[in-house]
Chimera marker file (.cmm) of the C-alpha trace (Angstrom):
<marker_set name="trace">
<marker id="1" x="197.804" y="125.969" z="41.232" r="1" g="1" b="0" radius="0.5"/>
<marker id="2" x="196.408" y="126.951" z="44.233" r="1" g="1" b="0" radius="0.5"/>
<marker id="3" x="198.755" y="125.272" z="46.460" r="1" g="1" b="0" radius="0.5"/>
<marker id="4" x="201.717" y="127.119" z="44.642" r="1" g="1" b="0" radius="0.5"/>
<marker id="5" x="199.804" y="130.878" z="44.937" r="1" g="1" b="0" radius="0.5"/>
<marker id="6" x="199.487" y="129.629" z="48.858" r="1" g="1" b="0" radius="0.5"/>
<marker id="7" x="202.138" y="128.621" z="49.241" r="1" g="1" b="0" radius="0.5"/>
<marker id="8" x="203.946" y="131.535" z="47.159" r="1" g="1" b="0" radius="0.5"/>
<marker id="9" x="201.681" y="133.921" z="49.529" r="1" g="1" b="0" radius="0.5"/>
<marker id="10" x="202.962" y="132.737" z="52.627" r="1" g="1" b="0" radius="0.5"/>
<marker id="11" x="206.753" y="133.022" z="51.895" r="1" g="1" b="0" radius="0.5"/>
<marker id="12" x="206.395" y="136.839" z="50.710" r="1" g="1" b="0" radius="0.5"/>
<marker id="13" x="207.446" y="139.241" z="53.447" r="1" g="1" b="0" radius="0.5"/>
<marker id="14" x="204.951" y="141.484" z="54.620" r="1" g="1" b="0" radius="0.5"/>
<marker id="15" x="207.042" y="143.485" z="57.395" r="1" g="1" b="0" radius="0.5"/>
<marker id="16" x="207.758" y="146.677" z="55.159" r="1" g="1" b="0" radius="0.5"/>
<marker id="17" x="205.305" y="150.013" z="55.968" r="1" g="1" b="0" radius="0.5"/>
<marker id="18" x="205.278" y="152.972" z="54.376" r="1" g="1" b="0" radius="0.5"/>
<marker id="19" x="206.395" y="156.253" z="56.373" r="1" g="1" b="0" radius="0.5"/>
<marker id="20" x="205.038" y="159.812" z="56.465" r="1" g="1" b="0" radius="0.5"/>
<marker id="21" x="208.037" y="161.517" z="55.400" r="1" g="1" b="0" radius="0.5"/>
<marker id="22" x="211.055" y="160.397" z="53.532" r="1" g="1" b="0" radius="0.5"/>
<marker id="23" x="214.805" y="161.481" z="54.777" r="1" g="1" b="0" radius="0.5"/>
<marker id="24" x="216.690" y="163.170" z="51.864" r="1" g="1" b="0" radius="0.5"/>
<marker id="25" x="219.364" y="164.567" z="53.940" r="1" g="1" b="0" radius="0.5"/>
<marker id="26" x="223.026" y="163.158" z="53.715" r="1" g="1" b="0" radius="0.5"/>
<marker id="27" x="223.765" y="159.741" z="54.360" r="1" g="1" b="0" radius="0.5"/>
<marker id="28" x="225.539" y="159.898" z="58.004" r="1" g="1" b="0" radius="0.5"/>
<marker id="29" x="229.290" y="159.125" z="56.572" r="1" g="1" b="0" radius="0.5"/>
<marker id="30" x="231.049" y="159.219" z="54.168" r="1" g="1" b="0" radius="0.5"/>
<marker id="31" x="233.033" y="156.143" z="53.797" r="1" g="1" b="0" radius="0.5"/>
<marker id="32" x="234.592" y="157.097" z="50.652" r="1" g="1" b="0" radius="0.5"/>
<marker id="33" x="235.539" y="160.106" z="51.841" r="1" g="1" b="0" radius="0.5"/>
<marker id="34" x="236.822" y="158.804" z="55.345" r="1" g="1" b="0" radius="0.5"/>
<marker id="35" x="239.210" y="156.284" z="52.965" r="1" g="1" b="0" radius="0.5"/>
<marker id="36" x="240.189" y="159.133" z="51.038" r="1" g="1" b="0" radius="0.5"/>
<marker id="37" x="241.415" y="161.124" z="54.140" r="1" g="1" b="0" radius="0.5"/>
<marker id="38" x="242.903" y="158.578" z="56.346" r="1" g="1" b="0" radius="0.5"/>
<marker id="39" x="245.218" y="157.345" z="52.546" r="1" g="1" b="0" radius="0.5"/>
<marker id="40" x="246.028" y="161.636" z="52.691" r="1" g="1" b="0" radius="0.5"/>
<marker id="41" x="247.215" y="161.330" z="55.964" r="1" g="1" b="0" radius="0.5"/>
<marker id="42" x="249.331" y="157.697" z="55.507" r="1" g="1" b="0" radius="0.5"/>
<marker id="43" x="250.855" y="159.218" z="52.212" r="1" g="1" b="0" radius="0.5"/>
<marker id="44" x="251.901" y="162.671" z="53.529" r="1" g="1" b="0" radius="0.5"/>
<marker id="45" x="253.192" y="160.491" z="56.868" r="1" g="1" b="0" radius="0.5"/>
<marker id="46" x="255.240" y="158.383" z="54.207" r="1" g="1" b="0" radius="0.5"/>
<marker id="47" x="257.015" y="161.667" z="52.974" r="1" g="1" b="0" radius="0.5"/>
<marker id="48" x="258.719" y="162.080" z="56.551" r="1" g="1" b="0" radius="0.5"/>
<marker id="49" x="261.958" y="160.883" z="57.544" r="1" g="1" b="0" radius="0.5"/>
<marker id="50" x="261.890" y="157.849" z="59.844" r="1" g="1" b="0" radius="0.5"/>
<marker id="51" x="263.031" y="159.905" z="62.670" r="1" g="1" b="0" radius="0.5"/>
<marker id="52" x="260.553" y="162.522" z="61.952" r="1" g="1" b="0" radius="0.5"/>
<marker id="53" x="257.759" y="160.287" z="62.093" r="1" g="1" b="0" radius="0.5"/>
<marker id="54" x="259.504" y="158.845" z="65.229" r="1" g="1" b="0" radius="0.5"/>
<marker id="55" x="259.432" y="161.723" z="66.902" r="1" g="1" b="0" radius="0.5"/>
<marker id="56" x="255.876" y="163.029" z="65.391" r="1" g="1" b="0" radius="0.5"/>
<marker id="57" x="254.345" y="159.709" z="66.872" r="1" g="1" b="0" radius="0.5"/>
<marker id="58" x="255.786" y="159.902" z="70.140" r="1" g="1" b="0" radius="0.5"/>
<marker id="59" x="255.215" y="163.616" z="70.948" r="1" g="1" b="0" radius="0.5"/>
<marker id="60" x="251.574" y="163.984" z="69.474" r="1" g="1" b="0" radius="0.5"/>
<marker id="61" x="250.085" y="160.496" z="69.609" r="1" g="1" b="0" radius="0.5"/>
<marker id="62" x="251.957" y="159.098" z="72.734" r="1" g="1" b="0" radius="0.5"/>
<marker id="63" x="252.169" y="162.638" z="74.213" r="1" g="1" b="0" radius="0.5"/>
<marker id="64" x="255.676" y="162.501" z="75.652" r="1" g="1" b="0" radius="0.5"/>
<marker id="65" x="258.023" y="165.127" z="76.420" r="1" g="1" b="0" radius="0.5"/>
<marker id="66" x="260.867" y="166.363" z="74.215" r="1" g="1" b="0" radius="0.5"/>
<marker id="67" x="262.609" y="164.725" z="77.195" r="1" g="1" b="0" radius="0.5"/>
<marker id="68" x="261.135" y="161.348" z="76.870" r="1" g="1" b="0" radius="0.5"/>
<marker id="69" x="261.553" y="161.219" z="73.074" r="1" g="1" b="0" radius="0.5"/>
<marker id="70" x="264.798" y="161.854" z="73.398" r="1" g="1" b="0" radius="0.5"/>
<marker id="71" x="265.828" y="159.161" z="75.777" r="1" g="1" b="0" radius="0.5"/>
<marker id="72" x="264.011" y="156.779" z="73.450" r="1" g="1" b="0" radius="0.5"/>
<marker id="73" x="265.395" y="157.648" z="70.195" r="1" g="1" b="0" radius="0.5"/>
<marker id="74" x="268.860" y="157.980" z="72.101" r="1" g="1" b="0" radius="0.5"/>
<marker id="75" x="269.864" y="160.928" z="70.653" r="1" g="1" b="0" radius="0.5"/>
<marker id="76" x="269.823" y="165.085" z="71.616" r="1" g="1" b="0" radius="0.5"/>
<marker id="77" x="267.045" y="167.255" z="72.914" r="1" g="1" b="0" radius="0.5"/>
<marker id="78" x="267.682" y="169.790" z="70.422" r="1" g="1" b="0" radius="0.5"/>
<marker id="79" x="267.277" y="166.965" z="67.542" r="1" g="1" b="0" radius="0.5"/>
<marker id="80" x="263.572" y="166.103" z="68.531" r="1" g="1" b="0" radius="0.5"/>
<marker id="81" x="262.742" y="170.143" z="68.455" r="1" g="1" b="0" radius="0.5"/>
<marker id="82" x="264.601" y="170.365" z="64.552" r="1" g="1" b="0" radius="0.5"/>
<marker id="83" x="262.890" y="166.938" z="63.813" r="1" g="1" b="0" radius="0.5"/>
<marker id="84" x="259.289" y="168.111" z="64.975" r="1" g="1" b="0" radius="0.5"/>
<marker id="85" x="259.727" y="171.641" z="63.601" r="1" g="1" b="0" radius="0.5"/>
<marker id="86" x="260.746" y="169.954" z="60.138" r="1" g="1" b="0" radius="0.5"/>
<marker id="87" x="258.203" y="167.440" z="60.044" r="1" g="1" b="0" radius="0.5"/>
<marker id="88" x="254.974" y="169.994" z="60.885" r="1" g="1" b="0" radius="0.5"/>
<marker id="89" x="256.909" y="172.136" z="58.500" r="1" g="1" b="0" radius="0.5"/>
<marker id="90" x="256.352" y="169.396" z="55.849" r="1" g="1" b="0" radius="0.5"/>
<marker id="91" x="252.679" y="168.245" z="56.513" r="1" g="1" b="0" radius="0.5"/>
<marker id="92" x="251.663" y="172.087" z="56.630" r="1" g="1" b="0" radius="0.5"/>
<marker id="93" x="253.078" y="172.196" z="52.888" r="1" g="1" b="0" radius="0.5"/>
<marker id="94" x="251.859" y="168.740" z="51.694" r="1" g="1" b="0" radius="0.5"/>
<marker id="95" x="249.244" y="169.610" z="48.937" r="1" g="1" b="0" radius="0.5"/>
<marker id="96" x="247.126" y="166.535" z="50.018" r="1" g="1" b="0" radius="0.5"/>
<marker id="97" x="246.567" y="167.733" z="53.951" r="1" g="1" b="0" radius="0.5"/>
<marker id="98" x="245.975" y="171.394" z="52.245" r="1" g="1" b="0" radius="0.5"/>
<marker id="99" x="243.116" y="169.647" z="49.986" r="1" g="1" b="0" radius="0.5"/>
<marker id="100" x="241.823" y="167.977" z="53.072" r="1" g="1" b="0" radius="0.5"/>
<marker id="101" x="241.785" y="170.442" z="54.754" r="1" g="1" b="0" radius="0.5"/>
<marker id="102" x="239.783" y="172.334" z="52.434" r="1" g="1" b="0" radius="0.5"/>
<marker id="103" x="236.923" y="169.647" z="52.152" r="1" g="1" b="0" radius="0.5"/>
<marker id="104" x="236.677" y="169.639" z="55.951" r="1" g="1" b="0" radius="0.5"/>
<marker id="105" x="236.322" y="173.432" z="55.839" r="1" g="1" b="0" radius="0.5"/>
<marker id="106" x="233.018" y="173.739" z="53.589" r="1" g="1" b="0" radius="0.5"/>
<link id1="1" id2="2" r="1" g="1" b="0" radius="0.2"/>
<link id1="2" id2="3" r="1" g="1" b="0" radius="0.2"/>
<link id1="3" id2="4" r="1" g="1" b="0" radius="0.2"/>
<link id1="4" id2="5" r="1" g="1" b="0" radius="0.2"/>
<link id1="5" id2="6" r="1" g="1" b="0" radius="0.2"/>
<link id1="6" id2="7" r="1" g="1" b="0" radius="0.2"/>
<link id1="7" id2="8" r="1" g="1" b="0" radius="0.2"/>
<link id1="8" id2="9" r="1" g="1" b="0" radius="0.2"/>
<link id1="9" id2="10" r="1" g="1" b="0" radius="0.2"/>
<link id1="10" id2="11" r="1" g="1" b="0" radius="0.2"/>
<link id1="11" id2="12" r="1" g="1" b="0" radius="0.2"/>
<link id1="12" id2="13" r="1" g="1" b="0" radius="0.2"/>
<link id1="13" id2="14" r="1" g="1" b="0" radius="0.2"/>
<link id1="14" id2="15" r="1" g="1" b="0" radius="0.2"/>
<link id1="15" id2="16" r="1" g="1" b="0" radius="0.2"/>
<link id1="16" id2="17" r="1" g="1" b="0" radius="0.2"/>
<link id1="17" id2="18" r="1" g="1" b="0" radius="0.2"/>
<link id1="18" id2="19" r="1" g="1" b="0" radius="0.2"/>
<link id1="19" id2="20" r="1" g="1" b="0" radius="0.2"/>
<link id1="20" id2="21" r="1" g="1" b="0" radius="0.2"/>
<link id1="21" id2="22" r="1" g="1" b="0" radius="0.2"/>
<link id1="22" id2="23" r="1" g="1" b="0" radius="0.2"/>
<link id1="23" id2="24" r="1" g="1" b="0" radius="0.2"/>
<link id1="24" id2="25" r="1" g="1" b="0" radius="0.2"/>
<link id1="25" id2="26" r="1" g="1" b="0" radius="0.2"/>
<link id1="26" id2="27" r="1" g="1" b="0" radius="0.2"/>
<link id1="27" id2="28" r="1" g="1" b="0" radius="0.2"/>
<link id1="28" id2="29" r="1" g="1" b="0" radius="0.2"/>
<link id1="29" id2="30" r="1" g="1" b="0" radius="0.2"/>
<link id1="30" id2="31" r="1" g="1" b="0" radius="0.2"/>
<link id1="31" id2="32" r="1" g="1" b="0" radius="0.2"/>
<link id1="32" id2="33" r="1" g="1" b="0" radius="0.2"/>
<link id1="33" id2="34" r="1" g="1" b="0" radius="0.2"/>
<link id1="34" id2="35" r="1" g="1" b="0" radius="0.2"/>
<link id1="35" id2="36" r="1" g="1" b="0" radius="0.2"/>
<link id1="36" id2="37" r="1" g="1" b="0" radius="0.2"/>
<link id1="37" id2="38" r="1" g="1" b="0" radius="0.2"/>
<link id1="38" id2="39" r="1" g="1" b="0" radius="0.2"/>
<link id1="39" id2="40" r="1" g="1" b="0" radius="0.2"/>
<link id1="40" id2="41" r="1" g="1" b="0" radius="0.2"/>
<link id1="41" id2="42" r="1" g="1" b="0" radius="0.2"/>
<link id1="42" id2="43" r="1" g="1" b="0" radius="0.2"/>
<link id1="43" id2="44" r="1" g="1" b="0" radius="0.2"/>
<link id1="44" id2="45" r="1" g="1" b="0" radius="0.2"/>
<link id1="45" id2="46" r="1" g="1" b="0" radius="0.2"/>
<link id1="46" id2="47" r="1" g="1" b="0" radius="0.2"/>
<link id1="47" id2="48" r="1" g="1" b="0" radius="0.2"/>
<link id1="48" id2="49" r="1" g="1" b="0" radius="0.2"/>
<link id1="49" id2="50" r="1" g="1" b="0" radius="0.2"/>
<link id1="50" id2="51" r="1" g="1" b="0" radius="0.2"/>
<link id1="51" id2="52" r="1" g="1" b="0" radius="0.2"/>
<link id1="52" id2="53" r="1" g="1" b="0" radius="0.2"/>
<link id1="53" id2="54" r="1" g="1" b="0" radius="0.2"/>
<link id1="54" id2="55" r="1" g="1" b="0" radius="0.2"/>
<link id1="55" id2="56" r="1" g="1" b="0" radius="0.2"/>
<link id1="56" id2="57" r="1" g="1" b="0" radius="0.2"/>
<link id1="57" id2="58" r="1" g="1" b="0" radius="0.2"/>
<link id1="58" id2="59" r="1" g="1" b="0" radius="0.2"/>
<link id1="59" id2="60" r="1" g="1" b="0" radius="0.2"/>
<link id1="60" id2="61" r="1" g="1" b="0" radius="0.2"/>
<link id1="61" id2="62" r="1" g="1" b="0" radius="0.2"/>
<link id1="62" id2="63" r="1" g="1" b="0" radius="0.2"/>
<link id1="63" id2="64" r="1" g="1" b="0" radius="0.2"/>
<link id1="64" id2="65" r="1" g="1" b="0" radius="0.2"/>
<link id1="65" id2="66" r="1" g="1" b="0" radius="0.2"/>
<link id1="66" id2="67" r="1" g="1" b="0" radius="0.2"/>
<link id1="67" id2="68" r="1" g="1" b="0" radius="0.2"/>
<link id1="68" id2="69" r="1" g="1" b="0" radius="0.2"/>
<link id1="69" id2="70" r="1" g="1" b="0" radius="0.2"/>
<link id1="70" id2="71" r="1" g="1" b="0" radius="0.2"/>
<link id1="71" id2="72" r="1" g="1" b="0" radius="0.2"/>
<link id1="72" id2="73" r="1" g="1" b="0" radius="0.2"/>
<link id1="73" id2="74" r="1" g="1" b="0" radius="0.2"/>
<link id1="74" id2="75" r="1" g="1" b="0" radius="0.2"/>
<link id1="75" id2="76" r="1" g="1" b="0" radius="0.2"/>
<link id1="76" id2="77" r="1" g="1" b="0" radius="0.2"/>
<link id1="77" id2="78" r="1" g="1" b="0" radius="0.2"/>
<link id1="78" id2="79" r="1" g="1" b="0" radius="0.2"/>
<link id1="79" id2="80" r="1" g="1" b="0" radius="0.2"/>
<link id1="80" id2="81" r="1" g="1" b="0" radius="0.2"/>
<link id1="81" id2="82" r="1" g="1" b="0" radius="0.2"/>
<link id1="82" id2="83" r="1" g="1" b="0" radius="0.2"/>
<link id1="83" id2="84" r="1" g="1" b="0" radius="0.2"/>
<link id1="84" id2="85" r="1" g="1" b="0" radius="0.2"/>
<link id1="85" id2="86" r="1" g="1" b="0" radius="0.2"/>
<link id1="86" id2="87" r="1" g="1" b="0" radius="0.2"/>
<link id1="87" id2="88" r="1" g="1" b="0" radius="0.2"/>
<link id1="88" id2="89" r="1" g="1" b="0" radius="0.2"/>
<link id1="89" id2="90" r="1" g="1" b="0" radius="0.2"/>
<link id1="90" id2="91" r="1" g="1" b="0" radius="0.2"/>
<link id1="91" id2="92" r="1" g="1" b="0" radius="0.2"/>
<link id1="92" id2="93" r="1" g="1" b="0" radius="0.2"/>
<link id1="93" id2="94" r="1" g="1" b="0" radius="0.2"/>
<link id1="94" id2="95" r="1" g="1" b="0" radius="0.2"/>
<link id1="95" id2="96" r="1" g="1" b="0" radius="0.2"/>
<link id1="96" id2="97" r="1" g="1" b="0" radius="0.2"/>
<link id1="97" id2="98" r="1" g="1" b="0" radius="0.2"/>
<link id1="98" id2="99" r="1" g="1" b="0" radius="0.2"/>
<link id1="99" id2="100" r="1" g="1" b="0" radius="0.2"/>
<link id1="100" id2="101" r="1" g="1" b="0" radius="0.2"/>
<link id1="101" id2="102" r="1" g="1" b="0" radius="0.2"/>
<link id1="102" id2="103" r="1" g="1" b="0" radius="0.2"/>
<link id1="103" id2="104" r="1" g="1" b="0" radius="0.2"/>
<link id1="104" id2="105" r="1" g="1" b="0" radius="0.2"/>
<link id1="105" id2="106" r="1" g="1" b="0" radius="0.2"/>
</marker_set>
């Protein structure tokens, strides 16, 4: 019996102290709510045309000009300005971004 109690003693971790004060505040993210935005974003992305995206992508991530885009996608200047104009057109009316948006807000 003793052995066992020693031995029991000796394996139990001893490393944890008590603090002062306890933080209640917020955990620091999210994660949930990170998932929930970045599937948001994806799904109102999906509603675009494939040129739309195209030309979203290249313009706001890649930062190229309307010049540039166009020589990629092959096809007129004035095409890239309708296709960006539609496609911000679309995300500023997807309900999902709007609900987002919202969240981020408060």
């Amino acid at each position: 019996m003793v052995n066992t109690w020693a031995t029991w003693w000796r394996r139990r971790w001893r490393g944890e102290q008590a603090s002062a004060a306890v933080s209640d505040g917020p955990a620091q993210s999210d994660v949930a709510a990170e998932v929930a935005a970045r599937m948001a974003v994806r799904d109102a992305l999906g509603s675009l045309t494939r040129r739309q995206r195209a030309v979203l992508v290249l313009r706001v991530f890649d930062d190229l000009s309307e010049a540039q885009v166009a020589d990629l996608l092959n096809c007129p200047l004035g095409t890239v300005k309708s296709a960006m104009s539609r496609a911000l057109a679309t995300l500023r009316e997807d309900p999902r971004l709007a609900e987002l948006m919202e969240r981020k807000a408060r």
